[in-house]
C-alpha positions in Angstrom: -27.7 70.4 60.0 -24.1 69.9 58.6 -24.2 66.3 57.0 -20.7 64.5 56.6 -19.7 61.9 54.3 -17.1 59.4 55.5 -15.3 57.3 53.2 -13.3 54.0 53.1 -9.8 54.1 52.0 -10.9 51.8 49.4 -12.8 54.3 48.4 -10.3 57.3 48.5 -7.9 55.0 46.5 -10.8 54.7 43.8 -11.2 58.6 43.8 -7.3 59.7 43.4 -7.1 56.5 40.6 -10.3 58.6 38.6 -8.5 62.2 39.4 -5.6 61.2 37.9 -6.6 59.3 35.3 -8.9 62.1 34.4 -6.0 64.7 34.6 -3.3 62.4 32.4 -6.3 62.0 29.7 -6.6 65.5 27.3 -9.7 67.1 27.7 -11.7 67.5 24.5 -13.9 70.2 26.3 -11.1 72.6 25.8 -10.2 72.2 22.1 -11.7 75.0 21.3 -8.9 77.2 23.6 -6.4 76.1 21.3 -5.3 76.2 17.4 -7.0 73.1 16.3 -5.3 73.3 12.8 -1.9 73.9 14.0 -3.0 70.6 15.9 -3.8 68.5 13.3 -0.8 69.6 11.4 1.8 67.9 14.4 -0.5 65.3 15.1 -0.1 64.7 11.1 3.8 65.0 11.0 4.2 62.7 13.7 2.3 60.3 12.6 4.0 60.1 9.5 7.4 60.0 11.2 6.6 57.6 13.9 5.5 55.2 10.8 8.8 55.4 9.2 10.1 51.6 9.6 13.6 52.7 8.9 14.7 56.2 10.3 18.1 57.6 8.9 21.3 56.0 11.6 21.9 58.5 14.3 25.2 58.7 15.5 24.9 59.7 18.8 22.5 57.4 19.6 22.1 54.4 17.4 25.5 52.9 19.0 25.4 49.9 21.6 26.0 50.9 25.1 28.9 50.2 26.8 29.6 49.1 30.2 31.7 52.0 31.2 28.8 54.4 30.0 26.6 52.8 32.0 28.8 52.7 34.8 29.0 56.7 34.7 25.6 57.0 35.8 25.4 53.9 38.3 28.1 56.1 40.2 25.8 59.1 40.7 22.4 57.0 42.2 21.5 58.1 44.9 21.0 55.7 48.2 18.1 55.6 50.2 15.8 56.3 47.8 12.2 54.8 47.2 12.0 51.5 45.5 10.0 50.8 42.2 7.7 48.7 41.1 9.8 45.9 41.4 10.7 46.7 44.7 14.1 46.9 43.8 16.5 49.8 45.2 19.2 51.8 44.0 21.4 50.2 46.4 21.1 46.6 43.9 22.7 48.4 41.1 25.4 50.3 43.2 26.7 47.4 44.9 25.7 44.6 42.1 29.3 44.2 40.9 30.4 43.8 37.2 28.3 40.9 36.6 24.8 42.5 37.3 26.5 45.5 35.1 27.5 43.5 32.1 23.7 41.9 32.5 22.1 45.5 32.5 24.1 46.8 29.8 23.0 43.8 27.6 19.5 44.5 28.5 19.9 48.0 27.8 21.2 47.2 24.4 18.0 44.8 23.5 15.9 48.2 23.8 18.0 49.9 21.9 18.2 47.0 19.2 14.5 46.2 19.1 13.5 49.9 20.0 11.2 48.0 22.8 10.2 49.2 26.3 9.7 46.9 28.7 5.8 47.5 30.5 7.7 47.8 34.0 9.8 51.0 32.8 6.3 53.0 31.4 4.8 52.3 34.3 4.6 54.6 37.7 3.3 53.7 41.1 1.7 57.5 41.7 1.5 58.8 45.5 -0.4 61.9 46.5 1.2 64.0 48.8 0.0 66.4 51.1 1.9 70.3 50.0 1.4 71.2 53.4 0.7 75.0 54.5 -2.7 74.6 55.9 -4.1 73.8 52.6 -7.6 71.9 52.1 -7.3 68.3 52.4 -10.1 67.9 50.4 -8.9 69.2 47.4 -7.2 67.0 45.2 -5.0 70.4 43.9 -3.5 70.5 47.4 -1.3 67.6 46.8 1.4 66.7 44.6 1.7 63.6 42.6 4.8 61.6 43.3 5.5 58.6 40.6 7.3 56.1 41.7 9.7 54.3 38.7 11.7 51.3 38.3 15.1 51.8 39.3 16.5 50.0 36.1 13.9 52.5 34.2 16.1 55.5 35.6 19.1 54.6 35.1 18.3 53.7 31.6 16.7 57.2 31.5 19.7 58.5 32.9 21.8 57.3 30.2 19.7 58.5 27.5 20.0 62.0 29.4 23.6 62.0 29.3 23.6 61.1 25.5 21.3 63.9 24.5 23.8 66.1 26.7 26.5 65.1 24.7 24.9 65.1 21.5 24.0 68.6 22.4 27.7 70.0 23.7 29.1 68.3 20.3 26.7 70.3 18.1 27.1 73.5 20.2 23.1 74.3 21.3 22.5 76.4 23.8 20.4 74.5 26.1 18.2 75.6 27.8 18.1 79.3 26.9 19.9 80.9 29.9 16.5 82.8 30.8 15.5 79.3 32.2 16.4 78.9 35.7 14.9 75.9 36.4 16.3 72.8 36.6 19.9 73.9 35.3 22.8 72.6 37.4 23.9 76.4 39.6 20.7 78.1 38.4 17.4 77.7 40.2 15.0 80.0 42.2 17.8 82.2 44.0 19.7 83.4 40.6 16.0 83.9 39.2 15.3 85.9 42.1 18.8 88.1 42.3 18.1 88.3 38.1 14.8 90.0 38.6 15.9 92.0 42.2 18.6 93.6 39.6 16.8 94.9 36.9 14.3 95.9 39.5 17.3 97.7 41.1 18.5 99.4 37.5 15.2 100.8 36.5 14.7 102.7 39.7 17.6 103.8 40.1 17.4 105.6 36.7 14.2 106.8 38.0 11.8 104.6 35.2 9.0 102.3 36.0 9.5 98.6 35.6 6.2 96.9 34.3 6.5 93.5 35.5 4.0 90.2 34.9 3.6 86.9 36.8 1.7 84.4 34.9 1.6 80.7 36.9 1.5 77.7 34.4 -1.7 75.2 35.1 -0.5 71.7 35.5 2.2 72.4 33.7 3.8 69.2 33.7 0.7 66.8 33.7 -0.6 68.7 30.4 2.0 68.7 28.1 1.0 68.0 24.7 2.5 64.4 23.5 2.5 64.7 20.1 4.0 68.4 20.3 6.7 67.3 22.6 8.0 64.9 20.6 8.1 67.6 17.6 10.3 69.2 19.6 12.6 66.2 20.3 13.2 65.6 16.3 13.5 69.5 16.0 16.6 69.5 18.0 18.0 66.3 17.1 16.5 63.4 18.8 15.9 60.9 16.2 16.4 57.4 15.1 16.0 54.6 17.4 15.9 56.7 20.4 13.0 58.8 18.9 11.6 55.6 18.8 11.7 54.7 22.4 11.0 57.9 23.7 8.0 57.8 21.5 6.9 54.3 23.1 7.9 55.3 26.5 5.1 58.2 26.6 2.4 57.0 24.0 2.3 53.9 26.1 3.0 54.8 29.3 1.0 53.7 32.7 0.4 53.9 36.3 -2.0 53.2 39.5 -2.3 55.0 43.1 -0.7 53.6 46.0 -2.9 54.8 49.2 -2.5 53.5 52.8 -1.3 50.3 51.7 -4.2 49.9 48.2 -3.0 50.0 45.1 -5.7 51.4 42.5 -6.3 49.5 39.1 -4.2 50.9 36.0 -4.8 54.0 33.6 -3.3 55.1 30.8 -1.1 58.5 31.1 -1.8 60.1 27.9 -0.7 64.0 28.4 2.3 65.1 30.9 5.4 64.2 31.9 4.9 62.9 35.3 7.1 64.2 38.2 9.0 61.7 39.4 10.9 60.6 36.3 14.1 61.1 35.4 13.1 63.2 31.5 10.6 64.9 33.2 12.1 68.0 34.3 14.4 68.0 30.9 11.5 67.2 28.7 9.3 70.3 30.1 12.5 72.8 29.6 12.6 71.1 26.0 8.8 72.2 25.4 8.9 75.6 26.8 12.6 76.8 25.9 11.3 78.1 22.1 8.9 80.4 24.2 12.1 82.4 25.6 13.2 82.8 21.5 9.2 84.3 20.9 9.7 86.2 23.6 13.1 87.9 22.8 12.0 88.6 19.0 9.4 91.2 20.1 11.8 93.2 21.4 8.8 94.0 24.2 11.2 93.3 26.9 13.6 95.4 28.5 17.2 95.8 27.5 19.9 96.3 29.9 23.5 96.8 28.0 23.6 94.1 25.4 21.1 92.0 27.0 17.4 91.6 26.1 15.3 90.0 28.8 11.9 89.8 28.1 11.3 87.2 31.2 12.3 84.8 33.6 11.4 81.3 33.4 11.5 79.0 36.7 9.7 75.7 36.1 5.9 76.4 35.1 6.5 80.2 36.4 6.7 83.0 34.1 7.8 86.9 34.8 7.6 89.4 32.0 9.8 92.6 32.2 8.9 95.6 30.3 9.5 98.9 30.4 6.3 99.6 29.3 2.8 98.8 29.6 2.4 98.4 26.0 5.5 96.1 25.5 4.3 94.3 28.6 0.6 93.2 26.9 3.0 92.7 23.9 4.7 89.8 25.9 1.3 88.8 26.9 0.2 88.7 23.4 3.0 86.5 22.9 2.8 84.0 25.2 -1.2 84.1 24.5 -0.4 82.9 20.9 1.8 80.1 22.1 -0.2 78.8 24.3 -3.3 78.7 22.2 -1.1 76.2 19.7 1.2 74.5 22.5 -2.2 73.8 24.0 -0.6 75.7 27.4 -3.1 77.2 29.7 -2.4 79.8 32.4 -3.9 80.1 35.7 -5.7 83.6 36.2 -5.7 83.4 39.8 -2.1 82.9 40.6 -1.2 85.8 38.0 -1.0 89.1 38.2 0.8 92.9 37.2 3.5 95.1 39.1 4.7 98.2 38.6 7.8 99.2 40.4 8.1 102.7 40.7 7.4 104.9 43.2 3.7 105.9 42.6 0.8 103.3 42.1 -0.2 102.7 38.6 -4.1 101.5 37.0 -3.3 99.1 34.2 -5.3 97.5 31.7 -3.3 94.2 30.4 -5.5 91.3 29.7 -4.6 87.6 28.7 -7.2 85.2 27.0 -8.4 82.1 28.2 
């Protein structure tokens, strides 16, 4: 006798409201996974800097706001778009005029004063949505969570973006390392593709084998380690008062489930950068692009002219390139050791080895955890 369980959408709200809030929380089951004194060590650092009452003046982004920077980035919103939690569309802002302008602008500049947040821009309305492709419905791991954000959160978001741009074009940093492809403006999956297609292409037609390694990053984005993430920011030159609000955006950040109409009480999002915002995408290439520099300095990968590619990096997917199996469990070693104190983890079943040559090949590679 099959026995089924029917639930109230009441009830299915309450369920996605505990999966997420479960998922946004770090799990203290798998500390022992990762490099616990590496942990404390950041955890240490930024607690020291985030206590700092008065952080040295930064001068790309300690300066008021003006209203033809803001202006810049009201001119690329998008129409049509979802509304946030103030039920507020990007069509306001776009046809507000100067006066709603001049008043966002001042507002703008009272965060950066008073390095203050306001609640309604750390907090996300979060939508499940179905990925589609026959997957089971009843597995939460078969949607994607959509967060929904004030407009006037973006578009601060947006300016802060196109400071940190700036900040790094004056300086001269490379970033993200060109073996990112994801979310870089004329990159993505189709360069990634013809990138690995090629050096496919040169190693058999030099008659070698081509070792190659797909490893799929687990929740990549809802687990990213706060306090290591914001390491990262200082590293490369986020500081000061935008440090500050960066710091206060995440540590403090919220959200409920929207479902059929419900809305689920709040959680706090304590890990991850939730997809949806506007620094989400950056912030993730920010916390894996050092990984590309590990990679490269084992000289594992494969060289092809001048150029040493190691890997590919779209998004949470990772493909190592060797030329042989040695220097492939090399990369593996590699990525093994920063995941264990990035406190990354890898999904076995959605990884696997390739050889491309023209005979099949037994391997042994292995990757912890």
């Amino acid at each position: 006798m099959i026995e089924i369980q029917l639930l109230l959408t009441e009830d299915i709200c309450k369920l996605w409201s505990t999966y997420f809030s479960d998922l946004y929380t770090p799990n203290e089951n798998e500390n022992n996974n990762f490099d616990q004194s590496f942990y404390m060590d950041v955890t240490e650092k930024i607690r020291e800097y985030s206590s700092q009452i008065r952080k040295p003046f930064n001068a790309f982004f300690d300066v008021l706001y003006t209203d033809d920077e803001i202006y810049e980035q009201i001119k690329i919103l998008k129409c049509g778009e979802a509304p946030g939690p103030e039920y507020v569309r990007n069509e306001h802002i776009v046809y507000g005029g100067n006066t709603l302008l001049k008043w966002i602008c001042y507002i703008f500049n009272i965060i950066l004063k008073c390095e203050y947040v306001p609640l309604l821009y750390r907090h996300g309305i979060i939508i499940p949505l179905y990925k589609g492709n026959n997957k089971d419905k009843s597995n939460p791991n078969s949607y994607r969570a959509i967060v929904l954000t004030s407009v006037f959160g973006k578009l601060h978001d947006k300016t802060v973006l196109h400071r940190i741009n700036k900040m790094l074009t004056a300086l001269d940093k490379t970033f993200p390392d060109p073996l990112q492809f994801g979310f870089v403006p004329e990159h993505g999956s189709i360069p990634a593709l013809y990138t690995l297609r090629e050096c496919i292409n040169v190693f058999l037609k030099s008659k070698s084998k081509l070792y190659v390694g797909f490893l799929d990053n687990e929740k990549a984005f809802d687990k990213i380690w706060h306090d290591g993430l914001f390491l990262k920011l200082k590293e490369i030159g986020v500081t000061g008062k935008l440090w500050n609000i960066l710091f206060m955006s995440y540590k403090s950040a919220s959200a409920h489930v929207q479902y059929k109409g419900l809305t689920s009480d709040n959680f706090s999002i304590s890990q991850g950068v939730e997809q949806g915002r506007v620094l989400s995408s950056w912030l993730f290439s920010l916390y894996i692009n050092d990984l590309t520099l590990q990679l490269i300095s084992t000289n594992c990968g494969i060289r092809i002219g001048y150029l040493n590619i190691p890997a590919i990096l779209l998004a949470d997917e990772t493909t190592f390139l060797s030329a042989s199996p040695k220097g492939l469990q090399g990369l593996l070693d590699c990525v093994q050791t920063y995941a264990c104190k990035w406190r990354l983890k890898y999904n076995g079943t959605k990884s696997c080895v390739l050889t491309f040559f023209n005979k099949m090949l037994t391997l042994s590679l292995e990757i912890q955890q």
